[in-house]
Backbone as a chain_set.jsonl record, in Angstrom:
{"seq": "XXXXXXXXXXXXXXXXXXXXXXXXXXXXXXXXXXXXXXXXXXXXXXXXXXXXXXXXXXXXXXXXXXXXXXXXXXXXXXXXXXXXXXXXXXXXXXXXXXXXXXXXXXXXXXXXXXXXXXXXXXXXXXXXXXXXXXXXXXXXXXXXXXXXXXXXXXXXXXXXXXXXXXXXXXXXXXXXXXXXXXXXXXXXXXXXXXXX", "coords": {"N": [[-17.264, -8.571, 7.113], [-15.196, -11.172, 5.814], [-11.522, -12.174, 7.322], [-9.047, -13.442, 5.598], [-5.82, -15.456, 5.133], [-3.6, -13.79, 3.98], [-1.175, -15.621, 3.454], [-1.887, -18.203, 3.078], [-1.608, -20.663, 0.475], [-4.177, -21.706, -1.074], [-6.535, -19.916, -0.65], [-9.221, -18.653, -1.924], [-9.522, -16.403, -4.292], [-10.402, -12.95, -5.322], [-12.234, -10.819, -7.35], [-11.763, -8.799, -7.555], [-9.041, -6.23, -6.765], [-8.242, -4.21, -3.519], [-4.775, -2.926, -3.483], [-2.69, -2.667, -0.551], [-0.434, -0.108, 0.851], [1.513, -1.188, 2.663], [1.616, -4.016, 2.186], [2.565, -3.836, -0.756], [5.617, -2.103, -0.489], [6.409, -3.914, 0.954], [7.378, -5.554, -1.048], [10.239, -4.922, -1.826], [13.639, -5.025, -2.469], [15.328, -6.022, 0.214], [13.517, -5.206, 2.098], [12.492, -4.617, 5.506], [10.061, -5.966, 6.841], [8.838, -8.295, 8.344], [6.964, -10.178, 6.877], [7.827, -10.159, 4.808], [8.033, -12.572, 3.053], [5.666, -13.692, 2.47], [3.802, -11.792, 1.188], [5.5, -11.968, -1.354], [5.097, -14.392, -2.315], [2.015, -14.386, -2.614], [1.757, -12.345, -3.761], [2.525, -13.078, -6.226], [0.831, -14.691, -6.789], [-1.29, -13.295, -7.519], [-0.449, -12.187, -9.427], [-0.377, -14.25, -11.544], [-3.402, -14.952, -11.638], [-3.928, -12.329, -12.529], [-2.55, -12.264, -15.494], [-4.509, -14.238, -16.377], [-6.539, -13.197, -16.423], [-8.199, -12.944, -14.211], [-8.238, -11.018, -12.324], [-8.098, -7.911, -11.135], [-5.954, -6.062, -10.033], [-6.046, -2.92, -7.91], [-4.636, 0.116, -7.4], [-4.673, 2.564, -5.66], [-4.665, 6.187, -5.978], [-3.966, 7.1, -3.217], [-2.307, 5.265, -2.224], [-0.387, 4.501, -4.06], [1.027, 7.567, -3.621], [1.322, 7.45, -0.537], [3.602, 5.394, -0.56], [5.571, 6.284, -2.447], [6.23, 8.267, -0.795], [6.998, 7.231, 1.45], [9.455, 5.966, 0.459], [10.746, 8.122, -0.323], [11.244, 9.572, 1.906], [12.617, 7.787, 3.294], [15.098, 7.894, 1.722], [15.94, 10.346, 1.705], [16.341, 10.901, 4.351], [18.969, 8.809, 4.525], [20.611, 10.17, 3.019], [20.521, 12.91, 4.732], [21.902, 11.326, 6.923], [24.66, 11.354, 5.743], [25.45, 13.348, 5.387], [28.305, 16.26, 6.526], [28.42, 16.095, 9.901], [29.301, 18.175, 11.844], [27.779, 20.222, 9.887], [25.654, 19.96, 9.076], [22.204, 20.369, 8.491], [19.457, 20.395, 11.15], [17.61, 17.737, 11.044], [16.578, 15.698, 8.837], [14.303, 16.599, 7.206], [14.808, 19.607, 7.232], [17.256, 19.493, 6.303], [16.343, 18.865, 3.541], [14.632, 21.116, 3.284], [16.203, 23.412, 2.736], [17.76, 22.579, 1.023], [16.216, 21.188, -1.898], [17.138, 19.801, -3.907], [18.127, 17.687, -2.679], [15.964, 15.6, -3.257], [16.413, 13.935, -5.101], [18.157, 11.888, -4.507], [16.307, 9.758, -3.924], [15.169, 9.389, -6.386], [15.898, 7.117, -8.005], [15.243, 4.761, -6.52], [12.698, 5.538, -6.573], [12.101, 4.624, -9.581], [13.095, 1.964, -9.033], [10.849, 0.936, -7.627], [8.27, 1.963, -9.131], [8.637, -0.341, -11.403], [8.564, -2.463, -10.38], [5.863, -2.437, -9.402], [4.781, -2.499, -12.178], [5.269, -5.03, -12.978], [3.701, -6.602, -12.196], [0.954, -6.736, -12.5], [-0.104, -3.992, -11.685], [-3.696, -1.789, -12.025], [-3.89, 1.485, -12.053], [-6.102, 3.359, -10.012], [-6.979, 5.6, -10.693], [-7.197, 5.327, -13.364], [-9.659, 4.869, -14.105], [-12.541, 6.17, -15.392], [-14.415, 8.588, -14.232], [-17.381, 8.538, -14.174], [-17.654, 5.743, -14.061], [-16.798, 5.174, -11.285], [-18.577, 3.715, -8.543], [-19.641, 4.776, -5.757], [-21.167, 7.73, -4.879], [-20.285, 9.182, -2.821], [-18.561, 11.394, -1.447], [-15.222, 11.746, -0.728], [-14.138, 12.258, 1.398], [-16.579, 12.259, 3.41], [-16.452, 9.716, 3.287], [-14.012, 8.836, 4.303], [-13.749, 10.006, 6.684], [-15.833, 8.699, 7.751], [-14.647, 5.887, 8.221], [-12.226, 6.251, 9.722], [-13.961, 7.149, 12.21], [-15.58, 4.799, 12.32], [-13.995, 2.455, 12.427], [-11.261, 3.421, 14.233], [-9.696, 4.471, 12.69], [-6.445, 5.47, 10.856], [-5.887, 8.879, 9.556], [-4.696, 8.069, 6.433], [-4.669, 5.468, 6.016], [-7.882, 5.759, 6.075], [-8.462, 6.984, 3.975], [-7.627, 5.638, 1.678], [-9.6, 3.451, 2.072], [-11.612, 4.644, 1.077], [-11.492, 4.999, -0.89], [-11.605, 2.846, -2.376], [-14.51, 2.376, -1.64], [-15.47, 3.756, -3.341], [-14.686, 2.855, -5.524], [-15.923, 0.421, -5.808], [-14.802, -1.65, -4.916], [-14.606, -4.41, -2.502], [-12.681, -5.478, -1.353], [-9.323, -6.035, 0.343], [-5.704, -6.001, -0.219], [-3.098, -6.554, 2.803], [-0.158, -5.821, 4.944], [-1.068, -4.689, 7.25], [-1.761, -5.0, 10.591], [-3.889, -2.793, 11.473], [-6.173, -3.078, 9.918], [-7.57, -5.337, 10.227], [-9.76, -4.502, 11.513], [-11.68, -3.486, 9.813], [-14.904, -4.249, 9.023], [-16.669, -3.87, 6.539], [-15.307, -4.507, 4.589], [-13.448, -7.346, 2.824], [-10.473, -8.52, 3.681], [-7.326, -9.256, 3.433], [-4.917, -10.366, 4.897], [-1.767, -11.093, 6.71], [-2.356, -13.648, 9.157], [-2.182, -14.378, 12.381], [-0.589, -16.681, 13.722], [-2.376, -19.874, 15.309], [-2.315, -21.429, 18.414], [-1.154, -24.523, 18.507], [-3.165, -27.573, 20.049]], "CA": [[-16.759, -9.433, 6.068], [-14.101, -12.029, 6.659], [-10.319, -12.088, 7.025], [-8.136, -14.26, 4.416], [-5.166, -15.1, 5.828], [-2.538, -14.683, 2.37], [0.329, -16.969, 3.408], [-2.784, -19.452, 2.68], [-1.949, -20.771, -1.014], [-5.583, -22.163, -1.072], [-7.465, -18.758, -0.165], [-9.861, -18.422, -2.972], [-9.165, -14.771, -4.586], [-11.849, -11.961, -5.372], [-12.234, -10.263, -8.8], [-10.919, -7.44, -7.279], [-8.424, -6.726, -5.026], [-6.75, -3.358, -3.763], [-3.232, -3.317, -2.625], [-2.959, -1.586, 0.733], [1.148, 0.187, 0.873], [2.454, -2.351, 3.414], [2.14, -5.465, 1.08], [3.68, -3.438, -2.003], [6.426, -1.968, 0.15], [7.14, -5.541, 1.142], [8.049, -6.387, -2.119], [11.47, -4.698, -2.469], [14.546, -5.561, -1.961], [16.162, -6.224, 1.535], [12.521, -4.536, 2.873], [12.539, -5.532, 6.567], [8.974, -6.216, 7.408], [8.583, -9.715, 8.938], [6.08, -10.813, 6.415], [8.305, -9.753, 3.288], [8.32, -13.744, 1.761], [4.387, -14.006, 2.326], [3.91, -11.197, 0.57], [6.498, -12.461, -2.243], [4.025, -15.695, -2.94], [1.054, -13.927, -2.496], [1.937, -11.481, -5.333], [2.682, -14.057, -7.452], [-0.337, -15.649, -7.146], [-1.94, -12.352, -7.794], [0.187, -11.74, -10.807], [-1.193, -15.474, -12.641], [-4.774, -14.217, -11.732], [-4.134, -11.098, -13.605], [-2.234, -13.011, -16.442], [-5.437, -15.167, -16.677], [-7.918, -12.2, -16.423], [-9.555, -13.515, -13.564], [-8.393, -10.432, -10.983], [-7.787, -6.514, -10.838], [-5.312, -5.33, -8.797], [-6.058, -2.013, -8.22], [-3.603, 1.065, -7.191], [-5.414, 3.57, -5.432], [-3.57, 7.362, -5.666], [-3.711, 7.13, -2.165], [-1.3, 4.022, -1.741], [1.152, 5.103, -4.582], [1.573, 8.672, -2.534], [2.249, 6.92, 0.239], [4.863, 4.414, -0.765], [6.466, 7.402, -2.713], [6.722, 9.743, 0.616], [7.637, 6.896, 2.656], [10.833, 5.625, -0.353], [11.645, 9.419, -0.68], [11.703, 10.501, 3.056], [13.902, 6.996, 3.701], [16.64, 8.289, 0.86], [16.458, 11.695, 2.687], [17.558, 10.452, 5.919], [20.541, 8.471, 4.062], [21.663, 11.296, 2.497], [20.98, 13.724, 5.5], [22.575, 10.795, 7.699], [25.472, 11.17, 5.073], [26.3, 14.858, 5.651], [28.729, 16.294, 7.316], [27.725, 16.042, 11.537], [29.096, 19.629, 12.291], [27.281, 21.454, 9.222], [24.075, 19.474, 8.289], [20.997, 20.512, 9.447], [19.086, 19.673, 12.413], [17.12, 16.556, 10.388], [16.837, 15.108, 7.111], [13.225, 17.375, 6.739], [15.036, 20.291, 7.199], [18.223, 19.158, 4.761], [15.219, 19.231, 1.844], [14.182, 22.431, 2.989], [17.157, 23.843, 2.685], [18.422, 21.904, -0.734], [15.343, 20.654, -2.708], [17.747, 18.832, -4.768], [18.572, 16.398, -2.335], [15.263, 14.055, -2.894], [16.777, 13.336, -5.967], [18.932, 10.816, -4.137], [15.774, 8.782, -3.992], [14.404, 8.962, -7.558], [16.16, 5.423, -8.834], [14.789, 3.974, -5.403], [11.194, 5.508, -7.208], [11.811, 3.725, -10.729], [12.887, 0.578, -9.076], [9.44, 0.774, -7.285], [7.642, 1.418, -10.179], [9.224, -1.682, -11.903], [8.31, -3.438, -9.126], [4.353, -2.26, -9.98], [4.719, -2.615, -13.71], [5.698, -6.129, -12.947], [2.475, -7.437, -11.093], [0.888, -5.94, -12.757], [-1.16, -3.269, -11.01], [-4.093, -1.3, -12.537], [-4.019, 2.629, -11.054], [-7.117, 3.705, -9.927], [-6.826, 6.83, -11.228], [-7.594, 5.041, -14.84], [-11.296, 4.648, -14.103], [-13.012, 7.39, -15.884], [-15.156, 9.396, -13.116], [-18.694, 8.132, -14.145], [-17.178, 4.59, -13.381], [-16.937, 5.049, -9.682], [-19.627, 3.226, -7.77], [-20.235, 5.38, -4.896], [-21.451, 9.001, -5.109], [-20.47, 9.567, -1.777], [-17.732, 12.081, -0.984], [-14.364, 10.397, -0.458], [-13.594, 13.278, 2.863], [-17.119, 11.678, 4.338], [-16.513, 8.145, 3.53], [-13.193, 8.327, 5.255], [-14.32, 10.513, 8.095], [-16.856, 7.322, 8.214], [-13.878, 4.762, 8.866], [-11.573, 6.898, 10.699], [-14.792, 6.761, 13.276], [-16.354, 3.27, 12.898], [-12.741, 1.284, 13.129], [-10.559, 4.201, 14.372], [-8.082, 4.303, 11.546], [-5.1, 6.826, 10.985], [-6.026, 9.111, 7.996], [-4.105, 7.631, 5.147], [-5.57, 4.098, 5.762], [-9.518, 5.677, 6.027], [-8.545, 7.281, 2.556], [-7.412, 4.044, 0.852], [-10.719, 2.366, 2.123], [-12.67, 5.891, 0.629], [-11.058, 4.991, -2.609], [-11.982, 1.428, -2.384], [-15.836, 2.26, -1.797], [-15.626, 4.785, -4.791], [-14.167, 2.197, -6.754], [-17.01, -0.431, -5.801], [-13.93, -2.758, -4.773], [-14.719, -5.252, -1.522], [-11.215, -6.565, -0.982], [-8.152, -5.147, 0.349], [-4.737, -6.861, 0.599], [-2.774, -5.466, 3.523], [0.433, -6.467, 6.153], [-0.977, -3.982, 8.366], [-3.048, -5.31, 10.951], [-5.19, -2.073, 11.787], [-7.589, -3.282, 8.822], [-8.591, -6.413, 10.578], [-10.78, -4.12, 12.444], [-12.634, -3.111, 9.536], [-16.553, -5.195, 9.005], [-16.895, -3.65, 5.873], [-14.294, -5.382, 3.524], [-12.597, -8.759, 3.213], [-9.524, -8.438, 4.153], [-6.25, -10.323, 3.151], [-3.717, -9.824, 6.005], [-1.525, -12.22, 7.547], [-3.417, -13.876, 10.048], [-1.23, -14.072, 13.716], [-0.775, -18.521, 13.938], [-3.03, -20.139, 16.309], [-1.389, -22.174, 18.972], [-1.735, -26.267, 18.329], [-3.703, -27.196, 21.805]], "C": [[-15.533, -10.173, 6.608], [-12.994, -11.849, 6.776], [-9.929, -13.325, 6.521], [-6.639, -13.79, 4.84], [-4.068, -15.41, 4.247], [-1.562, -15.039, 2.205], [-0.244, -18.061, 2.981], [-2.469, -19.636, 1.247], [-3.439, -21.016, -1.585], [-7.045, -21.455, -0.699], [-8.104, -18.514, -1.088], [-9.266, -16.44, -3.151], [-10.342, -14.245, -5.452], [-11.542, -11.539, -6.623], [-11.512, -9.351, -8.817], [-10.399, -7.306, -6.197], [-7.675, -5.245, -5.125], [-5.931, -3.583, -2.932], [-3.161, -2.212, -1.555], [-0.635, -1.568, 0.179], [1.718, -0.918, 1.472], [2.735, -3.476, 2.405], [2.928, -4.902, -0.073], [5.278, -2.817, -1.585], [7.295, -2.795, 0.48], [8.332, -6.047, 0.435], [9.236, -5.981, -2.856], [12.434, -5.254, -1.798], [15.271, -5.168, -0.552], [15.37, -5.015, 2.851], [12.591, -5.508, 4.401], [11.245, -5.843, 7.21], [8.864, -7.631, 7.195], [7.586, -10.842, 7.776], [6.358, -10.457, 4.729], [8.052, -11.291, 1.904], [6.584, -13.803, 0.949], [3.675, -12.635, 1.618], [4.175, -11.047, -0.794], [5.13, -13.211, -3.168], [2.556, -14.78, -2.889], [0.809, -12.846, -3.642], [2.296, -12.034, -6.5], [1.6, -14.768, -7.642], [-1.602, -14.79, -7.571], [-1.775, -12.469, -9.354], [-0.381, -12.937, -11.692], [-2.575, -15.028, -12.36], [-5.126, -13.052, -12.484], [-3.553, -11.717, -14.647], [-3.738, -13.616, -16.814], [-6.982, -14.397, -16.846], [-8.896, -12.426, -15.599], [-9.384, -12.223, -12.169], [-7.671, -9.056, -11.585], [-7.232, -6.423, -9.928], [-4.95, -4.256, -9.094], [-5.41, -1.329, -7.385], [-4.085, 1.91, -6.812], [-4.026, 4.823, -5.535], [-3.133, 7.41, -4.224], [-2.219, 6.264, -1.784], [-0.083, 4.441, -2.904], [1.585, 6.579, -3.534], [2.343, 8.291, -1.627], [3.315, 6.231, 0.68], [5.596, 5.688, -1.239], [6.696, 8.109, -1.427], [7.41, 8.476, 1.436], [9.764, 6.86, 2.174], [11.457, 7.015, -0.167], [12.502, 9.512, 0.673], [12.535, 9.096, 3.449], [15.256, 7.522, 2.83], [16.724, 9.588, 1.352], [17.423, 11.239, 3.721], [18.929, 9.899, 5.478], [21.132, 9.404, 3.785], [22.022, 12.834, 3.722], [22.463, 12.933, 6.686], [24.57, 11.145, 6.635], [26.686, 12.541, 5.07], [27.163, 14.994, 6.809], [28.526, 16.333, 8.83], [27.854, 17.408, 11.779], [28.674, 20.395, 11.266], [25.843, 20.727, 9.089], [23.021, 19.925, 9.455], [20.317, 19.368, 10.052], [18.295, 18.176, 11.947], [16.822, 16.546, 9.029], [15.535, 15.766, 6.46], [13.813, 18.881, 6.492], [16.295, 20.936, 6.143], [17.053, 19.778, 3.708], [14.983, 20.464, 2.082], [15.138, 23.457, 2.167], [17.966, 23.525, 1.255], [17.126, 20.506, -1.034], [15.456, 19.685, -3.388], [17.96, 17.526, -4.199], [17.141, 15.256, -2.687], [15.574, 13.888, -4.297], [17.394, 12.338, -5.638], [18.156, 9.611, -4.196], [14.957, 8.271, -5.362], [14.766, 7.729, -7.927], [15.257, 4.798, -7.527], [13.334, 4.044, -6.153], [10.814, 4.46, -8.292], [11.859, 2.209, -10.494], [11.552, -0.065, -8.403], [8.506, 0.494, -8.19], [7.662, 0.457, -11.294], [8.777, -2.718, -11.239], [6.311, -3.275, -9.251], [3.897, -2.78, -11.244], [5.219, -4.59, -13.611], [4.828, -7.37, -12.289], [1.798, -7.546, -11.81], [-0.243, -5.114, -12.02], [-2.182, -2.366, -12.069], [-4.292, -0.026, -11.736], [-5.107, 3.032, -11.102], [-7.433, 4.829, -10.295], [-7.44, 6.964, -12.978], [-8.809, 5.139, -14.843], [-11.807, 5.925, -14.454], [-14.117, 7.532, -14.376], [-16.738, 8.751, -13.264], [-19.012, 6.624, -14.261], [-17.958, 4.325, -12.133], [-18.627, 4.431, -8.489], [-20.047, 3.872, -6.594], [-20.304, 6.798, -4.928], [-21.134, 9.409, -3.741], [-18.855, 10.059, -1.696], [-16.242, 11.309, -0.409], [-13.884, 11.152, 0.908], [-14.742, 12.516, 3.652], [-17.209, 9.933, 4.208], [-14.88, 7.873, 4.342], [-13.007, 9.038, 6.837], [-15.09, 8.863, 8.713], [-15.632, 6.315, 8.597], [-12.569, 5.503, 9.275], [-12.716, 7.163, 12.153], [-15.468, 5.926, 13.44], [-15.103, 2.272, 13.092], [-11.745, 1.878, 13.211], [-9.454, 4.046, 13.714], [-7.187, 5.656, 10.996], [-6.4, 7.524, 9.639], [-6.317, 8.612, 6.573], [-4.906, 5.839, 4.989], [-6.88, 3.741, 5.271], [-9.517, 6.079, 4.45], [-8.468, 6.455, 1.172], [-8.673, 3.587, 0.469], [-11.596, 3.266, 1.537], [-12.296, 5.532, -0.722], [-11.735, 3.368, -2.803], [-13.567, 1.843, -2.384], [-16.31, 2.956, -3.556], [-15.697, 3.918, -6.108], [-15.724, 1.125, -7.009], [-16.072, -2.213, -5.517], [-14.05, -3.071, -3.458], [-13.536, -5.789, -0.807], [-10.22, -6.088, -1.076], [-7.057, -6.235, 0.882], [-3.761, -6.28, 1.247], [-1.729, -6.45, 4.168], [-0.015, -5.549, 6.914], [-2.052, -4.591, 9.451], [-4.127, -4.154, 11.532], [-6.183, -2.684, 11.048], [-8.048, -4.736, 9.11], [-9.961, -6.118, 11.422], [-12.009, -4.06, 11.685], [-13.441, -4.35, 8.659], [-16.54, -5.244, 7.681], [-16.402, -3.961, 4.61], [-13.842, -6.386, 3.816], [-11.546, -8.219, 2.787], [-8.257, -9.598, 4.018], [-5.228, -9.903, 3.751], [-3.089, -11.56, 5.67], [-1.193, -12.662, 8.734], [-2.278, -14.533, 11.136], [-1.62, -16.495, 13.701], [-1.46, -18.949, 15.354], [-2.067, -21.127, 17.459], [-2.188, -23.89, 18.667], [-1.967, -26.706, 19.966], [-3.265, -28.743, 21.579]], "O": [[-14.955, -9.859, 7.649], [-12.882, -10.829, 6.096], [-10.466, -14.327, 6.995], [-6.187, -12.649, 4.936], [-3.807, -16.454, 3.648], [-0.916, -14.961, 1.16], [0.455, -18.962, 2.515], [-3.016, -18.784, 0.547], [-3.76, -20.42, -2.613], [-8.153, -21.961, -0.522], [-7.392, -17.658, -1.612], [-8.815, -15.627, -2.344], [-11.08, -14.952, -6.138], [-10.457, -11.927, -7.056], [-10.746, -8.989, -9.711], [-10.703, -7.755, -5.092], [-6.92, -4.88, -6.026], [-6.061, -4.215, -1.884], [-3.535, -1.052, -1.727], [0.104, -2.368, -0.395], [2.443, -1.637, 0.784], [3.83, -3.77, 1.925], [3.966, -5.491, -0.374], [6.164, -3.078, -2.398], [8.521, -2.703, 0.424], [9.419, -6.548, 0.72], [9.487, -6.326, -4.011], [12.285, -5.877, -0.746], [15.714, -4.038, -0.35], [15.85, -4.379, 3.789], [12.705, -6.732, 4.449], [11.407, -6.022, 8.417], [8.802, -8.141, 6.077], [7.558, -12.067, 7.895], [5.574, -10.458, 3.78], [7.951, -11.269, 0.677], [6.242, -13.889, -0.23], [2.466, -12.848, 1.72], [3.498, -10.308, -1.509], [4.485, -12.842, -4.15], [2.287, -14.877, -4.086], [-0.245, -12.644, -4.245], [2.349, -11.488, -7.602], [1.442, -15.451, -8.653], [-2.682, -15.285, -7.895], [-2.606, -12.735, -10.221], [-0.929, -12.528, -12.715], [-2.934, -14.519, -13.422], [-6.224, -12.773, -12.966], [-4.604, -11.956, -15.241], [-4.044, -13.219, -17.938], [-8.077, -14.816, -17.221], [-10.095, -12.275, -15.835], [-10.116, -12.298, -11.183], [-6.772, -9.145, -12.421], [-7.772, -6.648, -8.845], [-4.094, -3.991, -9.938], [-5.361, -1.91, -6.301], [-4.182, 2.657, -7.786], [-2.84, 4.596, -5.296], [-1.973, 7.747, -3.989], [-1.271, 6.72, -1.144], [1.065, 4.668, -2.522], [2.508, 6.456, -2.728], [3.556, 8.486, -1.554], [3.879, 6.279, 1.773], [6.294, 6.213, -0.372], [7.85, 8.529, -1.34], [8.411, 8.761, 2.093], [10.765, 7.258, 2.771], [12.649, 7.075, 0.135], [13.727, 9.534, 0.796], [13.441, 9.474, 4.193], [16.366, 7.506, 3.362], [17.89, 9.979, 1.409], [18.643, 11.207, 3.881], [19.956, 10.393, 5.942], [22.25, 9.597, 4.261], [23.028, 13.543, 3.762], [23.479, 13.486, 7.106], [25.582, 11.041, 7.329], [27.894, 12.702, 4.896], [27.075, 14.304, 7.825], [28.362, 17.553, 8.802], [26.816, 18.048, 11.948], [29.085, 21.544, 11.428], [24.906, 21.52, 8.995], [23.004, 19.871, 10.685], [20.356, 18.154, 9.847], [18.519, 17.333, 12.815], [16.885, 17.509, 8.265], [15.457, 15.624, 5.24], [13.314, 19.455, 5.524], [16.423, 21.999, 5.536], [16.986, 20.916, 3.245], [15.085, 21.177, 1.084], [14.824, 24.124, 1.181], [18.67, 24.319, 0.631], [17.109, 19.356, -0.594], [14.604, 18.835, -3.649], [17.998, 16.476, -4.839], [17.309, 14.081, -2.36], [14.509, 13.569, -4.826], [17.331, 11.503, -6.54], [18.707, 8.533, -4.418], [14.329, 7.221, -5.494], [13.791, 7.054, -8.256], [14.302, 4.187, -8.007], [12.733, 2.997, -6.396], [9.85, 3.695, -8.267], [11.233, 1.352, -11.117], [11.209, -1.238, -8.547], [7.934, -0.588, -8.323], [6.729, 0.451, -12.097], [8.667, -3.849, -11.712], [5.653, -4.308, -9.127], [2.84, -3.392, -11.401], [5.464, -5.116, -14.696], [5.108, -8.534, -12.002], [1.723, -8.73, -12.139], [-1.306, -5.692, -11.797], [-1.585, -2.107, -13.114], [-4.864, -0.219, -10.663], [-5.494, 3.218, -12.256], [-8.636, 5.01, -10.105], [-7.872, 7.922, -13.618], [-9.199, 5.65, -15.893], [-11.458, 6.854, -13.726], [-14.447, 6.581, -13.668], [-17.243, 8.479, -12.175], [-20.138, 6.175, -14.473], [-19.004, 3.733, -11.868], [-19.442, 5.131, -7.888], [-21.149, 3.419, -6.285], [-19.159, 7.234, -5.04], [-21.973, 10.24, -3.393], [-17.966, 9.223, -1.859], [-16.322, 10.32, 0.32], [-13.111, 10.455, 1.566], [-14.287, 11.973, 4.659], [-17.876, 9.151, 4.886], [-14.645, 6.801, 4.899], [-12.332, 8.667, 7.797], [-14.889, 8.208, 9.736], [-15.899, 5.865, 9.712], [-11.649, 4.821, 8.824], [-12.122, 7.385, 13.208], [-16.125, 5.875, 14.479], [-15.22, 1.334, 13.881], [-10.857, 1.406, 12.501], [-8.403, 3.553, 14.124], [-7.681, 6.774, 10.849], [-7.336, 6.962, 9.07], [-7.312, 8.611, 5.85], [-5.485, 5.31, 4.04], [-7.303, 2.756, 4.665], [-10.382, 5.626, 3.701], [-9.013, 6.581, 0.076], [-9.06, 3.338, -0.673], [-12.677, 2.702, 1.365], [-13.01, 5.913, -1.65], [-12.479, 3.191, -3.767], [-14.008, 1.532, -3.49], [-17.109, 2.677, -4.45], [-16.311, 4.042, -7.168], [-16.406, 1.076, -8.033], [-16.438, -3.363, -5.761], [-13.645, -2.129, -2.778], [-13.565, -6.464, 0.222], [-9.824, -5.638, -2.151], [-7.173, -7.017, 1.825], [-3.24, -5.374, 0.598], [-1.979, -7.655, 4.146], [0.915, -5.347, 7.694], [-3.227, -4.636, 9.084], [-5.174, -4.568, 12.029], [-7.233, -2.835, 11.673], [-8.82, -5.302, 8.336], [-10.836, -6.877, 11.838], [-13.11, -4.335, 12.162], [-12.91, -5.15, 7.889], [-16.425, -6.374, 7.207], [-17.045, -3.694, 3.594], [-13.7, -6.63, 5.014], [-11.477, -7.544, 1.76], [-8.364, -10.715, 4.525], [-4.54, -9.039, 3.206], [-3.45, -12.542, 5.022], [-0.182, -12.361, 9.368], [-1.442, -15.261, 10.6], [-2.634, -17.193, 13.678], [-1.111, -18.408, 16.403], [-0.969, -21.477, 17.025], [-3.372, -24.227, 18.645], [-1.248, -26.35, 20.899], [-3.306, -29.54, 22.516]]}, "num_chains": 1, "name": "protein.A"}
């Protein structure tokens, strides 16, 4: 299936679309990934498509998890970076072990996330009642299946296992592993060609 490159304003858009972590990640404040503006417009042009009822943007559990672990374990490190040097433990995994309390430092970082969801608006995949789901097929062997046809980490093959489940074709992503994969259209953004 094709890639859609979504810095394009003029990229036609799919009925359905899920959000891969990188592009929602993007969209906070003073996020440093290179492709934070295109991202920006690209979620806005989402957000009038859902205003207008012409597009789903769906939230797999997978992709909230992962934005949550990544927001938490960044407000760890601040706060381990924050401790004293001669008492704090050896890294900011081992801080939490040690005081549980600290990932509280990142809960507002959570709500302004989910503000930042509630504001697109996203639909969580999690809403779809179970006899919904379009594929009967195991979501451990459908991401075994693309963790070995376009060698993809884990967390990425699990996304795309939620995406078949769902019966959703179209994933929007800054990551470029998922230009590998055949099996979905794909809304990255696409590396500029050189003018010959």
């Amino acid at each position: 299936m094709p890639l859609y490159d979504l810095a394009d304003p003029t990229v036609p858009l799919p009925g359905q679309l899920v959000a891969d972590t990188s592009l929602l990640l993007a969209l906070r404040a003073g996020d440093d990934n290179p492709h934070a503006a295109a991202a920006y417009r690209f979620i806005a042009r989402l957000g009038q498509a859902i205003a207008n009822r012409s597009l789903i943007l769906w939230l797999p559990t997978a992709v909230r998890q992962e934005c949550y672990h990544i927001i938490l374990s960044h407000a760890l490190r601040r706060t381990w970076a924050a401790l004293e040097p001669a008492t704090r433990p050896a890294n900011w995994l081992a801080a939490y072990k040690r005081q549980p309390a600290l990932l509280a430092s990142g809960f507002a970082d959570l709500a302004t996330f989910d503000e930042i969801l509630a504001s697109i608006p996203v639909t969580p995949a999690s809403s779809l009642p179970p006899d919904l789901l379009r594929s009967e097929q195991s979501p451990d062997g459908l991401m075994l299946h693309f963790i070995t046809a376009y060698h993809l980490l884990p967390q990425d093959a699990l996304i795309l296992a939620e995406c078949s489940r769902l019966g959703v074709t179209a994933v929007a992503t800054l990551d470029s592993d998922w230009r590998r994969v055949a099996e979905f259209d794909v809304y990255t953004v696409l590396p500029s060609l050189p003018v010959a």
